[in-house]
N, C-alpha and C positions, 0 to 999 in steps of 0.2 A: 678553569672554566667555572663558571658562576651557576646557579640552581638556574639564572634565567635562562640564560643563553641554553644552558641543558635544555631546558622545556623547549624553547623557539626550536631547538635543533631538533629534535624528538616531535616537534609537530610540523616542521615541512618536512621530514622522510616520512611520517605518515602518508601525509597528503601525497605525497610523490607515489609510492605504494600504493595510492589507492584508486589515483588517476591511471598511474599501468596496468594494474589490474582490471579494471575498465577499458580500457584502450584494448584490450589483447580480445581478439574477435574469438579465440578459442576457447575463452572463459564465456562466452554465450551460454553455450550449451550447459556448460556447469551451471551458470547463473538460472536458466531454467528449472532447470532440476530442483536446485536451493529454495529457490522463489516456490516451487510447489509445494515442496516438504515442508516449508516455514508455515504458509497459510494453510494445511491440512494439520499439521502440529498444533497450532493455534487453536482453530477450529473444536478440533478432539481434545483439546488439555481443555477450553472455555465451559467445553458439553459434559466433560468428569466432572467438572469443579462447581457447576451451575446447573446441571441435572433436572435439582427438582424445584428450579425458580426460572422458568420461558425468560420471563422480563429482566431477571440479574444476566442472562446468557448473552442475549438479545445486545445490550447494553452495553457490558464489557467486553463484548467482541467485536462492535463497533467502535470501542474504544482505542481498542487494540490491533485490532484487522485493519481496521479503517485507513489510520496513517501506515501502514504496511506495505497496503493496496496502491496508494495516491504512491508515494515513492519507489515502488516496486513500478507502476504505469510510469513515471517519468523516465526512469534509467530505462527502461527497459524501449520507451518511446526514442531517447535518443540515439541508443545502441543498435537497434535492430529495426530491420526492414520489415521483415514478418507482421501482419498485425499493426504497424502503424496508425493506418487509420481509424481504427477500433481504437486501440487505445486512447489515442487524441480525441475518439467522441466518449470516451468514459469518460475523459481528465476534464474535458467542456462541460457536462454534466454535473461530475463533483462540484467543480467549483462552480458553476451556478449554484447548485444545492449550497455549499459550506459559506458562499460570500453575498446572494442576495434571499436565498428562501427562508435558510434561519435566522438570520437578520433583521426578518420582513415578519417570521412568524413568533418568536418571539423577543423582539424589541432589547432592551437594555436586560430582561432576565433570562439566563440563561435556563435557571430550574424550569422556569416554566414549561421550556420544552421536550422536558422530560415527558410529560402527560400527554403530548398530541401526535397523533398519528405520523404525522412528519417528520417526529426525531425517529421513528424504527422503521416505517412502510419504504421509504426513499432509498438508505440505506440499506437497508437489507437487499433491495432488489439491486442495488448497483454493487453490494459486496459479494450476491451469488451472482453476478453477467462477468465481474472481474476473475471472479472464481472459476468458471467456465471459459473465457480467454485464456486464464493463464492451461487450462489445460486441453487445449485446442493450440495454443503455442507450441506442447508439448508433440504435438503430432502432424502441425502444418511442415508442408512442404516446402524446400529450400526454392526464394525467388531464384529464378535466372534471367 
């Protein structure tokens, strides 16, 4: 067996692994769990590390929360009932904000947008409402 054929093999059993694990309605509730611990982790290691700079904090936690958040809402949109709708108007939201506002507000430079209101005011509010679903998921009750 070749180094390739190793890899090809080694990446559909991942992939297989990782759609089961998904697929298994009992790993919800773990997935909950995880999903909190991950963005309260986050959260607390951004706020040790960036303490005495708002704006460094501000910034690499949106860098880092951000794509966390938007894929944590998808899986979590497809999997579960709970919450659906909420999520689906976060996920509408973001991606307004991420594909026509910063686009729209700053053109071909990204830097720019470092400076205006709209790379941290936007964000931050959609990173603490996603933050507050995820832990409202932790205590809504099972549809029936």
């Amino acid at each position: 067996m070749n180094a390739m054929t190793y890899g090809l093999d080694f990446t559909s059993h991942f992939w297989n692994l990782c759609f089961r694990m998904l697929r298994s309605v009992s790993r919800i509730r773990q997935m909950k769990y995880f999903d909190f611990v991950v963005q309260t982790s986050l959260i607390t290691i951004m706020y040790l590390i960036h303490q005495r700079d708002p704006d460094a904090y501000v910034f690499f936690l949106g860098l880092i929360l951000g794509p966390w958040q938007l894929l944590s809402a998808v899986v979590r949109a497809v999997l579960e009932q709970r919450l659906r709708k909420v999520r689906l108007a976060y996920l509408a939201v973001s991606s307004l904000y991420l594909f026509v506002i910063v686009p729209l507000v700053t053109g071909n430079n990204l830097l720019v947008a470092i400076d205006r209101p709209t790379t941290f005011i936007l964000p931050g509010v959609l990173a603490f409402l996603y933050y507050l679903i995820t832990i409202e998921g932790l205590y809504a009750k099972k549809e029936q």
